[in-house]
C-alpha positions as CSV (number, residue, x, y, z in Angstrom):
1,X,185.6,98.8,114.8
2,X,182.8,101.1,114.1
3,X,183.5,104.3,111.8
4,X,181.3,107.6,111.8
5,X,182.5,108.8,108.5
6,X,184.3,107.7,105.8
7,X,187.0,110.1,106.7
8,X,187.6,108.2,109.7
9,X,187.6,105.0,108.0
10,X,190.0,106.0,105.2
11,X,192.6,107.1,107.7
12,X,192.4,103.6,109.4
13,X,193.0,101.9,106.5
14,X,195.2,104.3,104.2
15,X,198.5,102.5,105.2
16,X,197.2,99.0,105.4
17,X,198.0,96.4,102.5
18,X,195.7,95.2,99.6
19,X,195.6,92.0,101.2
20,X,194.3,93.5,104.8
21,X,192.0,95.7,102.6
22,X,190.9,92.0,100.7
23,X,190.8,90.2,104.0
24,X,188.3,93.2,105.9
25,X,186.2,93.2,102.9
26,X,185.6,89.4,102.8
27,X,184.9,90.0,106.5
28,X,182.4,91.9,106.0
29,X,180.5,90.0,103.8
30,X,180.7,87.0,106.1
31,X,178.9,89.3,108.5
32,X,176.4,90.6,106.0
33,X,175.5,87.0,105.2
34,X,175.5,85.7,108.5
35,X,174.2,88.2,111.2
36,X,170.5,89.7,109.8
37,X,170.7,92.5,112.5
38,X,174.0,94.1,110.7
39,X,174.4,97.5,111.2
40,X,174.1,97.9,107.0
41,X,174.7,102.1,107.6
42,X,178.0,101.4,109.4
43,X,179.0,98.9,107.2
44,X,178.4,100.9,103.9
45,X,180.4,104.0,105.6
46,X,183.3,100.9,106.0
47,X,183.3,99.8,102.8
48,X,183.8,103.4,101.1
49,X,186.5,104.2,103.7
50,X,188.2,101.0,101.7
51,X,187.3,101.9,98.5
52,X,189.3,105.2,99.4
53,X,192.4,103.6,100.6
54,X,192.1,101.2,98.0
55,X,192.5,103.6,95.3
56,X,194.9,105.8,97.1
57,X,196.9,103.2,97.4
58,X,196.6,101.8,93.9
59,X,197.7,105.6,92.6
60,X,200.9,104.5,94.4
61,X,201.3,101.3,93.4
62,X,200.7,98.5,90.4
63,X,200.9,95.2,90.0
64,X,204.0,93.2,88.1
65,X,202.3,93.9,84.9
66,X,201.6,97.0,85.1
67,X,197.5,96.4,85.8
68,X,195.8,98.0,88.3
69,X,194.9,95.1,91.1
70,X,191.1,94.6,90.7
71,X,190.4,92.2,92.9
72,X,188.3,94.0,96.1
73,X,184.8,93.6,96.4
74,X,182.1,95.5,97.5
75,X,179.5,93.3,99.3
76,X,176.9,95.2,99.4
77,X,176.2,96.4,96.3
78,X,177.9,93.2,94.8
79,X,180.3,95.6,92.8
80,X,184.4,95.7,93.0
81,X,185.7,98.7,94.3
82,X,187.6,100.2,91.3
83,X,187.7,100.2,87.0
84,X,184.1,99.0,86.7
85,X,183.0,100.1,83.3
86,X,179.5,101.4,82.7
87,X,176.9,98.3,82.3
88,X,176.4,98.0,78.2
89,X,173.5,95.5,78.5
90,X,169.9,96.9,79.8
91,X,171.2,99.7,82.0
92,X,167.9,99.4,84.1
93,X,168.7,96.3,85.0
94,X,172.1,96.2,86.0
95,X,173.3,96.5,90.3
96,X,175.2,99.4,89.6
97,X,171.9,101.6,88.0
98,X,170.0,100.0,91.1
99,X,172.6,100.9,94.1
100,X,173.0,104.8,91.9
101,X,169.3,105.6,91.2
102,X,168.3,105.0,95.5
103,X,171.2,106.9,96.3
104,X,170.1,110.0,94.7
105,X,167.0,109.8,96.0
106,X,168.3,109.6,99.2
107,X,170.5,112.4,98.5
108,X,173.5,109.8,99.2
109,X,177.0,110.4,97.4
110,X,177.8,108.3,94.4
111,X,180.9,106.5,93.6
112,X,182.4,107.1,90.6
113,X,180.9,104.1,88.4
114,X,177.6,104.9,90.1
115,X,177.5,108.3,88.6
116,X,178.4,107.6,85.1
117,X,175.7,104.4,85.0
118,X,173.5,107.2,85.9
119,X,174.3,110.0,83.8
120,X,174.6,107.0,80.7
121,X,170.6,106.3,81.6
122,X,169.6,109.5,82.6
123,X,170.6,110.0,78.7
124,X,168.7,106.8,77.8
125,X,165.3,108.1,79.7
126,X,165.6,111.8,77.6
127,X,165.7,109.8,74.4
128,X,163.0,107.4,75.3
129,X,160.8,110.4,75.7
130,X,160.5,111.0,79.6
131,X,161.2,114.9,80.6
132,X,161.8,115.9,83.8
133,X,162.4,118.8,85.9
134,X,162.9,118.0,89.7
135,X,166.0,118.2,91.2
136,X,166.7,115.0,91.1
137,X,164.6,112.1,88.5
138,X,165.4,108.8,87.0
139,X,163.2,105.5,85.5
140,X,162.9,103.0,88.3
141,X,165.2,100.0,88.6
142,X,163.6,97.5,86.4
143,X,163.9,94.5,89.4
144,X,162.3,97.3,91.6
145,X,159.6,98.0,89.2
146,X,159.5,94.2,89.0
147,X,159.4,93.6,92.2
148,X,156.0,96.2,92.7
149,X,154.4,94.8,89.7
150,X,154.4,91.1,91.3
151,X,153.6,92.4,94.5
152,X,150.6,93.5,92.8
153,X,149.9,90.3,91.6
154,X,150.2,88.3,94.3
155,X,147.4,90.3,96.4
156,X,145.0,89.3,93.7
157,X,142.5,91.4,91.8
158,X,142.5,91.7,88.2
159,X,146.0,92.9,87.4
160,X,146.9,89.1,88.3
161,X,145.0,88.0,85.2
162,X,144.8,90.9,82.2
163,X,147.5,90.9,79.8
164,X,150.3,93.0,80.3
165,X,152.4,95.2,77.1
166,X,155.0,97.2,76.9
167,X,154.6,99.0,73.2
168,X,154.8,102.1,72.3
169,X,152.1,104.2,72.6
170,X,149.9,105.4,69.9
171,X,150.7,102.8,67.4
172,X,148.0,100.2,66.0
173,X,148.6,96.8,66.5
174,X,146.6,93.7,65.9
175,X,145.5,91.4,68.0
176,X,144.5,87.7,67.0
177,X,141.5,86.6,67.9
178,X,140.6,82.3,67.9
179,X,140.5,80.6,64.8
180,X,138.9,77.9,63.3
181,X,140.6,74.2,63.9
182,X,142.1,72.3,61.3
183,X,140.1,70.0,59.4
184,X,140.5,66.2,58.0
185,X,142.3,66.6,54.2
186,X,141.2,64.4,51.4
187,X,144.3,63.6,49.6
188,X,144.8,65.4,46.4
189,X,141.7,67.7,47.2
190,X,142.3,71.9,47.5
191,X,142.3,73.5,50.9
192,X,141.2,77.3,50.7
193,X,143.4,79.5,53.1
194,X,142.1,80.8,55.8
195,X,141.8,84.7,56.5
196,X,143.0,85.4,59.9
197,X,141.1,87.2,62.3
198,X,142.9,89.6,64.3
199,X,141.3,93.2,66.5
200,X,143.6,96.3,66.1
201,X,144.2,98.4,69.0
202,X,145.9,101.1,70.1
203,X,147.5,102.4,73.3
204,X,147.4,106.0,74.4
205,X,149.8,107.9,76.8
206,X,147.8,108.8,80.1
207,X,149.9,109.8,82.9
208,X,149.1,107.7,86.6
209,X,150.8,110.5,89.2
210,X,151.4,110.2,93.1
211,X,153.1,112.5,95.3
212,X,154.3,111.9,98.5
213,X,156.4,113.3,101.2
214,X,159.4,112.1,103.6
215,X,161.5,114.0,106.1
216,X,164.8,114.5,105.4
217,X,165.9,112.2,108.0
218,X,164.9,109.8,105.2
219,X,168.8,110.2,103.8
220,X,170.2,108.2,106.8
221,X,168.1,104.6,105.2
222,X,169.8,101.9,103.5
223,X,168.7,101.0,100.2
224,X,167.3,98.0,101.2
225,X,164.9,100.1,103.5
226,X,163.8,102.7,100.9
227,X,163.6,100.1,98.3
228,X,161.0,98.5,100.3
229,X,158.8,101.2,101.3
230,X,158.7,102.6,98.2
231,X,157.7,99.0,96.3
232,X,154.8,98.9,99.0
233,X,153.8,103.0,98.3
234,X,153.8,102.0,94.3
235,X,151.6,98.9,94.8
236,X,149.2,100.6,97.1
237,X,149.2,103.9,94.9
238,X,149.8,103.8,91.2
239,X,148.9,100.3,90.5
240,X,146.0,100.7,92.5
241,X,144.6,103.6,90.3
242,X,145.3,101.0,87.0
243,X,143.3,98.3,88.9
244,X,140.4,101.3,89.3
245,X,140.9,102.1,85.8
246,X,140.8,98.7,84.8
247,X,137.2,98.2,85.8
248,X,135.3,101.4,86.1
249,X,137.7,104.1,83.7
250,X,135.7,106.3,81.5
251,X,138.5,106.9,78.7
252,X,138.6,110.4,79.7
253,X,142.4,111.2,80.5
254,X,142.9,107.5,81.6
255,X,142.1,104.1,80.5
256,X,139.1,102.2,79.1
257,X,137.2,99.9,81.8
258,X,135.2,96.3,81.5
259,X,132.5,98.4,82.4
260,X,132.1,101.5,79.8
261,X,134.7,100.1,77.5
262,X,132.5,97.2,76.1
263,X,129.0,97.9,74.2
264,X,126.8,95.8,76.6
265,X,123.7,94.7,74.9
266,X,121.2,91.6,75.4
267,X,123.8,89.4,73.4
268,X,126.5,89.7,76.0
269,X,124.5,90.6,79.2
270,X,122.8,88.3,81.9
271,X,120.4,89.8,84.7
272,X,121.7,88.8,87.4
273,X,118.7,88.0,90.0
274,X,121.4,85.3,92.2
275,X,119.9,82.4,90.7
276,X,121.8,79.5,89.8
277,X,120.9,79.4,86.3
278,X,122.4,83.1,85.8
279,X,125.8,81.9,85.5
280,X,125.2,78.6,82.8
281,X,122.8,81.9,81.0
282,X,126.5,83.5,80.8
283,X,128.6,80.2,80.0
284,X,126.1,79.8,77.1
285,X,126.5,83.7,76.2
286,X,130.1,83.4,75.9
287,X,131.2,82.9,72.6
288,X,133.7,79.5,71.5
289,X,137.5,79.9,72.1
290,X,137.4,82.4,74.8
291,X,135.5,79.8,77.3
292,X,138.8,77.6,78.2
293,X,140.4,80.5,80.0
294,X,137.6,82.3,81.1
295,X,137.7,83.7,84.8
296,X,134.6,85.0,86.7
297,X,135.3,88.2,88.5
298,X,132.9,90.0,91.5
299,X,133.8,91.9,94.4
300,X,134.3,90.2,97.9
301,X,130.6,91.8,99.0
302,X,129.0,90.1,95.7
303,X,130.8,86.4,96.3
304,X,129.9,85.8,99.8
305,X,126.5,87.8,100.0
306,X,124.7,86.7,96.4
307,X,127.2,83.6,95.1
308,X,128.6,81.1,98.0
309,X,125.2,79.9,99.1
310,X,123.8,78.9,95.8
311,X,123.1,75.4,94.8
312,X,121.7,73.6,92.0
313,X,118.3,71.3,92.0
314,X,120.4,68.3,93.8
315,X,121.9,70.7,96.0
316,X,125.8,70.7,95.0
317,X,127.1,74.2,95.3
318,X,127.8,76.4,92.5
319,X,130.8,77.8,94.1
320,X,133.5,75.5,94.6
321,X,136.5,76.7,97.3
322,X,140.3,75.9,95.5
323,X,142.6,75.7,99.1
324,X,144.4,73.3,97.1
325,X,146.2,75.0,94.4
326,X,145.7,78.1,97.1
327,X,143.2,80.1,94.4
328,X,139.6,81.9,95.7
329,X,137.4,78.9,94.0
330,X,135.8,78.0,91.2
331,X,132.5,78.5,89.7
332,X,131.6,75.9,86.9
333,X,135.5,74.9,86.8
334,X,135.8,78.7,85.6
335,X,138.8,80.2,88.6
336,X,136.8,83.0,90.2
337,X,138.8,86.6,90.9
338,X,138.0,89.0,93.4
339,X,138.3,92.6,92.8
340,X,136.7,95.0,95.1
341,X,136.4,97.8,92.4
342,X,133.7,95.9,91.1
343,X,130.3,97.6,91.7
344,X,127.8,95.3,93.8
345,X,125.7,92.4,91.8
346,X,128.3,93.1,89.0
347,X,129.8,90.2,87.8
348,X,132.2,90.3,84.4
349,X,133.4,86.2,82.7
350,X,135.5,86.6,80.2
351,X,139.0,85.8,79.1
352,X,140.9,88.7,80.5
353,X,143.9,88.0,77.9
354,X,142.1,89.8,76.0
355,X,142.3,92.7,77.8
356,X,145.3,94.7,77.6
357,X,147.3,97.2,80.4
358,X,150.3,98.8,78.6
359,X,153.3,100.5,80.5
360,X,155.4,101.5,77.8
361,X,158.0,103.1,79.6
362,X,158.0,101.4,83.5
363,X,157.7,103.9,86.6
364,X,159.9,107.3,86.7
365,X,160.7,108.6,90.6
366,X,161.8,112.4,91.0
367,X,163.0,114.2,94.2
368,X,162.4,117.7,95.0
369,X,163.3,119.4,98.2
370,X,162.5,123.3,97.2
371,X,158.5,123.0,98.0
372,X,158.9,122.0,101.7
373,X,162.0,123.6,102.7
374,X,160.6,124.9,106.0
375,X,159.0,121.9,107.2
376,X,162.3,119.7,106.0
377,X,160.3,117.2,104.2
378,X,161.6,115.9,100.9
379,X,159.0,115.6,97.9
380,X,158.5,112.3,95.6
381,X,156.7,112.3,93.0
382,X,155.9,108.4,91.1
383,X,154.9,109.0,87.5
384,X,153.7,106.1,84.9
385,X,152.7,106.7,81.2
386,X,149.8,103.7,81.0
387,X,146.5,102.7,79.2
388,X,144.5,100.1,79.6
389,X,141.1,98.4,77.7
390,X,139.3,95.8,76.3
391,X,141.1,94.0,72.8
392,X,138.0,92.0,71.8
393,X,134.4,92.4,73.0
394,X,133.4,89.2,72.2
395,X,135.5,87.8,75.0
396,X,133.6,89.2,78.0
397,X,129.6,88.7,79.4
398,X,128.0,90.6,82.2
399,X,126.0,89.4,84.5
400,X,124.4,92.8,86.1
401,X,121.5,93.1,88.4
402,X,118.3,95.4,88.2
403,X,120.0,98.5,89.6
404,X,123.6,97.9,87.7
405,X,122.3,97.7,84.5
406,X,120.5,94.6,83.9
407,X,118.4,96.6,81.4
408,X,121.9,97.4,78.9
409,X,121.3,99.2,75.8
410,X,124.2,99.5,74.1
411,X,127.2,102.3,75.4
């Protein structure tokens, strides 16, 4: 039977037994698991019909000892229907935070645990130094957030490869750099201690911001729906502008970039005429203990117009194709990475875990539906404190052609 409110469901079920109630909610997750074209709207108005009767009939009635019966289930947000205490692990993470924060921003009523898991981190964000003033705002579901993040990855560029942090901003911390091996010890002789290297660095707070705008039909999705879009609108959006920042940001109210964030000068820089030679020029340029990880990176125009036809005196190519272990290639065993923010006949080897995008604080999501009240669009509006830049210039050479800067002084 198909309800068209929760009204309608309640009043089917308000006289039924806990054990009809148990049996049509393990029904209903039989069907969830087993038929992928579900009707998940129809369901979802089912399943808060029996949370209704549920607790109207638990007012009436307890157990032999005197406990409320706690044993329905809610399939689809995986919680039980009554007494579910407010998650005291990481809120962010929990199914209750996730199923609360998508139903605000669909505009979508809240059950009762729902609503104080999201007052409890709505008091979490304040403190951790987010303020907000839409109607409705909240930090984004860390498996969500996850979720975008390795969505991100997985279509390649450098995000896949830089080191990711999540510090505080505006505080120093060091970074080590590679050290010297150990050495063979003459028994009984003195060994002098050596003096760590380490590179300080510190984050700022820059704000990555993207509006966007959805009728207010939007309020009839499931989660599952919304969840997705907006994963694919973050990736495509504010991770793109980090991936920007990451190679060509000036520092100037965002991050630091490969390209005007290092001091580029004839010890780390390689003309790049797209000879063979250009690239063992850079391998020798690249200083010891950054070479075992170091990735070549170019844009797509750069690898198949200057790179993929090159070949040494006996003829073997330079650039090696990886279908294998399902990678771009290799160039002088060194994994190459394509990002098409990379100018033309720009191409940066380096070990990129020693460069650092920080996201102290994940993604926050508000909801306003004042600014297009006419047109009956809802407003979102994705904002991310973040900073990104290089930790050690040592670890990067640039191979650069005539018109990119082949000529560096330094920056």
């Amino acid at each position: 039977m198909e309800f068209k409110t929760v009204q309608d469901a309640f009043n089917h079920y308000r006289n039924a037994s806990l054990e009809d109630i148990e049996k049509r909610a393990a029904e209903i997750k039989g069907t969830i698991d087993n038929d992928p074209d579900a009707d998940v709207t129809a369901i979802n108005v089912e399943i808060e019909g029996l949370n209704e009767a549920k607790k109207n009939i638990q007012d009436k009635q307890k157990n032999g000892d005197g406990e409320m019966d706690q044993r329905s289930f809610n399939p689809i947000t995986g919680m039980s229907f009554k007494n579910e205490q407010v998650p005291t692990d990481n809120i962010f993470e929990s199914a209750e935070y996730r199923s609360a924060f998508f139903k605000t921003m669909l505009g979508q009523d809240l059950s009762e645990v729902e609503q104080r898991t999201f007052n409890t981190a709505m008091n979490e964000q304040r403190a951790s130094g987010f303020n907000t003033t839409g109607n409705s705002s909240a930090v984004l579901p860390t498996q969500t957030l996850n979720e975008v993040i390795s969505k991100a990855r997985k279509e390649g560029g450098l995000l896949s490869v830089v080191r990711n942090f999540n510090l505080p901003s505006n505080i120093s911390v060091p970074i080590g750099k590679p050290t010297e091996k150990a050495a063979w010890h003459t028994e009984g002789t003195k060994v002098d201690a050596e003096q760590v290297q380490t590179a300080r660095i510190k984050f700022e707070s820059h704000e990555v911001m993207k509006v966007f705008s959805m009728s207010i039909s939007a309020k009839q999705m499931t989660i599952q729906a919304f969840e997705s879009y907006l994963v694919d609108e973050l990736t495509s959006t504010v991770l793109e502008a980090i991936e920007d920042a990451i190679v060509n940001g000036d520092g100037d109210g965002k991050g630091k970039g490969l390209l005007e964030g290092i001091e580029w000068t004839d010890d780390n820089t390689v003309d790049f005429d797209g000879s063979y030679n250009n690239f063992t020029d850079a391998m020798a340029k690249l200083k010891r203990g950054y070479a075992g990880n170091a990735r070549f990176v170019m844009n797509n125009a750069t690898l198949y117009g200057k790179v993929y036809g090159l070949t040494d005196k006996n003829g073997r190519p330079l650039f090696i194709d990886d279908a294998k272990n399902e990678s771009i290639g290799r160039i002088l065993g060194k994994q190459v990475v394509v990002d098409d923010h990379m100018p033309d006949d720009t191409i940066v080897l380096g070990d990129f875990n020693y460069y650092g995008v920080n996201m102290p604080q994940g993604v926050v999501l508000e909801t306003s539906r004042e600014s297009n009240f006419r047109s009956g669009l809802i407003d979102y509006r994705a904002v991310a404190i973040a900073d990104c830049k290089p930790l050690v210039d040592e670890a990067f050479v640039k191979l650069s052609g005539a018109d990119n800067g082949g000529d560096d002084t330094p920056s």
